[in-house]
N, C-alpha and C positions, 0 to 999 in steps of 0.2 A: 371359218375357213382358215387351214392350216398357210401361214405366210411361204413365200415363193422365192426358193434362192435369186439372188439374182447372177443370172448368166454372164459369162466373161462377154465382155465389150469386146469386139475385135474393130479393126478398123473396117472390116466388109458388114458387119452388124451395123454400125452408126451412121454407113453409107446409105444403106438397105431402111433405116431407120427415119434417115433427114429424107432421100427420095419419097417414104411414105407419106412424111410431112408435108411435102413439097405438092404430092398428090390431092392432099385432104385440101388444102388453100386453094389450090386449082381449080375443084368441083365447090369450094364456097365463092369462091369468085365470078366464076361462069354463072350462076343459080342468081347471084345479087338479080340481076335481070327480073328473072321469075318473082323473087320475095316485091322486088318492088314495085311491080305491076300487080302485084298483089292485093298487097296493103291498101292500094286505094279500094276496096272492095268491103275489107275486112279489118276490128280491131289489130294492132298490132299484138298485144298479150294472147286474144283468145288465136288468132294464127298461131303464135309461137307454140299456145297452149295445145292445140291440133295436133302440130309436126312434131311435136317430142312426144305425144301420146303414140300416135302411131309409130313411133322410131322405139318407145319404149314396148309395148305391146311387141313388135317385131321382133327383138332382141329376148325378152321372158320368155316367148315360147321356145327362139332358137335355143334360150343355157336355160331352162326351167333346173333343167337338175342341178348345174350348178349353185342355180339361186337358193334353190331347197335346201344347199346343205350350205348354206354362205354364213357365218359365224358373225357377233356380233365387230371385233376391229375390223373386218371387211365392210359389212353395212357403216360403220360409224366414219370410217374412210372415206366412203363414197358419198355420204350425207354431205361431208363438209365439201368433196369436191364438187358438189350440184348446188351445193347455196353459195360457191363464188361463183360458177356457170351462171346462176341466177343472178344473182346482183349484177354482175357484170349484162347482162339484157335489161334489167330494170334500168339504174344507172342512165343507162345511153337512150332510152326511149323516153325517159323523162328528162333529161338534158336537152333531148331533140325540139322539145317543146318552146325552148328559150335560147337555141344559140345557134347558128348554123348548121348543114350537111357538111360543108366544107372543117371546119372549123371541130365539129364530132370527129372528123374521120381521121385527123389528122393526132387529136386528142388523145383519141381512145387506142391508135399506134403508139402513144410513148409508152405503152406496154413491153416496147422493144428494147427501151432502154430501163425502165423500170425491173423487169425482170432478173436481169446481170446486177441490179443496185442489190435487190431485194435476197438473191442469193450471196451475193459478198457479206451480206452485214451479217447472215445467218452462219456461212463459213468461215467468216473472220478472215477472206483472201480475197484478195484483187482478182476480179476477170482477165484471161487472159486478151494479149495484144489483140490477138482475129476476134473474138468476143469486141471486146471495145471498138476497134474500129470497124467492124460491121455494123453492131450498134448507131454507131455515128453517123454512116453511110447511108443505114437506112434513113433516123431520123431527118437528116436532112433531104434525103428522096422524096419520103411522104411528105414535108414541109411544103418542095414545089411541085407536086402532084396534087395533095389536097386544099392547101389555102390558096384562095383567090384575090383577097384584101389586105390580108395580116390577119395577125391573130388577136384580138381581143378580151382580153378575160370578162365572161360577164355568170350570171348565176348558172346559167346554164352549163357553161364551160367548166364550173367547179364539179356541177353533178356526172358530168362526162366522164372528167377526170377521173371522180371515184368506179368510176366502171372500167377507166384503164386500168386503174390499183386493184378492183375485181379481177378482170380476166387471168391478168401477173400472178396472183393469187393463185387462180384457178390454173394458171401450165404449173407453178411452183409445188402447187399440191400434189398434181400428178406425178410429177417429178420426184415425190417424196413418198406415195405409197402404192405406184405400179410395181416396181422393184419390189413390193414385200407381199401383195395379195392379187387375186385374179384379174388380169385386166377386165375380162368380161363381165363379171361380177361389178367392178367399179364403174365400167363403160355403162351398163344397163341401168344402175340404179341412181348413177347422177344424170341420165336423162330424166326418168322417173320422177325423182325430186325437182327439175326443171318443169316436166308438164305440170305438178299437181303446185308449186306457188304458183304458177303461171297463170293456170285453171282461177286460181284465188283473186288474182288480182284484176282478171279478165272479168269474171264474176261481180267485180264491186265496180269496176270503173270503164266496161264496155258493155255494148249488145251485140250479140248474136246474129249475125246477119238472115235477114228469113231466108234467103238462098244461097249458095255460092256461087258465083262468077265462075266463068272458062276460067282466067287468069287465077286463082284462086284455086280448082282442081290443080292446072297445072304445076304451079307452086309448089303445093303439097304433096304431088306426085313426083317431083325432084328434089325436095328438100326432102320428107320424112325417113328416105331408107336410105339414099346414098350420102345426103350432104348430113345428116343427123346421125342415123343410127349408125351406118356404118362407118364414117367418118370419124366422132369419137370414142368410136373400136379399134380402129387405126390410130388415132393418138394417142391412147391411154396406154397401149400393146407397143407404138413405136417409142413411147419417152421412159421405157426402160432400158433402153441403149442410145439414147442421147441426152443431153444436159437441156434443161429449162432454159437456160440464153440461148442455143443454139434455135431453140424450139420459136421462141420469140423472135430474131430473126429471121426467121423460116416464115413466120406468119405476116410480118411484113408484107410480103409479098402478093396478100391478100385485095389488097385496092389496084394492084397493078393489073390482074389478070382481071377484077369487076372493068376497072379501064377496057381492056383489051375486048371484054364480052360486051361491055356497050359499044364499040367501035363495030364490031362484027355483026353484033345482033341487031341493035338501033339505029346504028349509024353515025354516031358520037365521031367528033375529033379529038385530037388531043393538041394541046400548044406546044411550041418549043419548051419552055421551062418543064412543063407535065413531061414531057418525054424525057427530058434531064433528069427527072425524079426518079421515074421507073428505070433509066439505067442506073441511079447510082443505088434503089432497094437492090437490084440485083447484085450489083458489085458489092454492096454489103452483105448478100445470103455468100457468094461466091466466096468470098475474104475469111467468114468464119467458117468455108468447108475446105478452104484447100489450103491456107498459110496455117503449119505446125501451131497445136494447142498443148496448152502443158496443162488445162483443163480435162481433169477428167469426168465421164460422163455419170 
């Protein structure tokens, strides 16, 4: 696949770009609900394995033709953005096994501040101000939105972590080869690569459930096209006119709106402090889109 100029950034582009963003975390938030009434039904790998099969299958037929003519640095692009998408699932499902929900959730957000590290070292420049201090913002939001105790380090908590350092990976990749090749093509085949280790790992270390549960159709009827396929179709298409930190903060916002969908859906409350949280992730998404960036995208 012949590589893709990348289009002038304007500031209505990276508006148009963060709102996408902003979209994608919204419908993963709301869904939380669905996956986790799920899972009690069903492996967690061979689900996962399910929803990216059917998000990928949907996606091949919609660009077949592009995929036909998709060259090998397109393919080789997309391979490595689906094995950090991968790891970053593994990671946190095998972390989960030894350390908190709480404790995970809050973990696997410092993805927020990891992201702006992991790009400075590679540009050799400091994030700018709204970068950092939305960074900050958020991680302390999620701090009193998701830990209940404190935070403990224990085995579990290291293997979290490295699924934080996955997903960082995984917006940083995007970040790095939407701009040069088809989003579609990349969006399509690091699903693809998500179903089939998934399929692998589900294969060795679950079974199959002999039937699927209501909860379970459901799931998979709102994860596999909008929160999977077409979701990162949306990311990969909107992080050619926004910056990987921006993107990371943007995703923050992801346990606020699961909040928001258990209060609505379940009937969940939220504490004083949980509601401190979720306003200062927002004040942190807000701070890296409206105070001047010398960051460019």
């Amino acid at each position: 696949m012949t590589n893709f100029p990348l289009s002038p950034v304007t500031p209505w582009r990276r508006l148009t770009a963060d709102l996408s963003l902003i979209a994608v975390v919204f419908v993963w938030g709301v869904t939380f609900v669905a996956v986790k009434n799920a899972l009690a039904a069903i492996g967690v790998f061979t689900f996962i394995a399910i929803r990216f099969a059917i998000a990928f299958a949907f996606l091949a037929l919609l660009f077949r033709r592009r995929l036909a003519s998709a060259g090998w640095p397109a393919v080789r692009a997309a391979l490595i953005i689906g094995l950090f998408l991968f790891a970053g699932y593994a990671f946190q499902t095998a972390g989960l096994q030894y350390t908190s929900a709480s404790s995970a959730g809050f973990i696997t957000g410092l993805s927020v501040v990891l992201v702006p590290c992991f790009a400075a070292v590679v540009s050799r420049r400091l994030p700018g101000l709204p970068v950092a201090a939305g960074a900050g913002l958020a991680v302390v939001g999620l701090a009193l939105l998701t830990l209940d105790n404190g935070l403990t380090v224990s085995y579990g908590d290291l293997l979290v972590f490295c699924c934080a350092v996955a997903f960082a990976l995984h917006i940083l990749s995007i970040g790095a080869f939407a701009p040069r090749f088809d989003a579609k093509i990349l969006a399509t085949l690091q699903i693809g690569v998500t179903a089939l280790l998934s399929a692998i790992f589900a294969a060795g270390a679950e079974t199959m459930p002999a039937h699927f549960t209501a909860d379970v159709w459901i799931a998979l009827a709102v994860t596999a096209i909008p929160a999977t396929a077409l979701a990162f179709l949306v990311q990969t298409t909107a992080q050619q006119f926004t910056t990987p930190s921006r993107t990371a903060i943007i995703f923050a916002l992801e346990p606020v709106f699961a909040a928001l969908a258990g209060i609505w859906l379940l009937g969940e409350t939220l504490s004083g402090r949980q509601i401190l949280g979720c306003a200062l992730i927002l004040s942190g998404t807000l701070a890296s889109e409206l105070l001047p960036d010398r960051e460019n995208a």
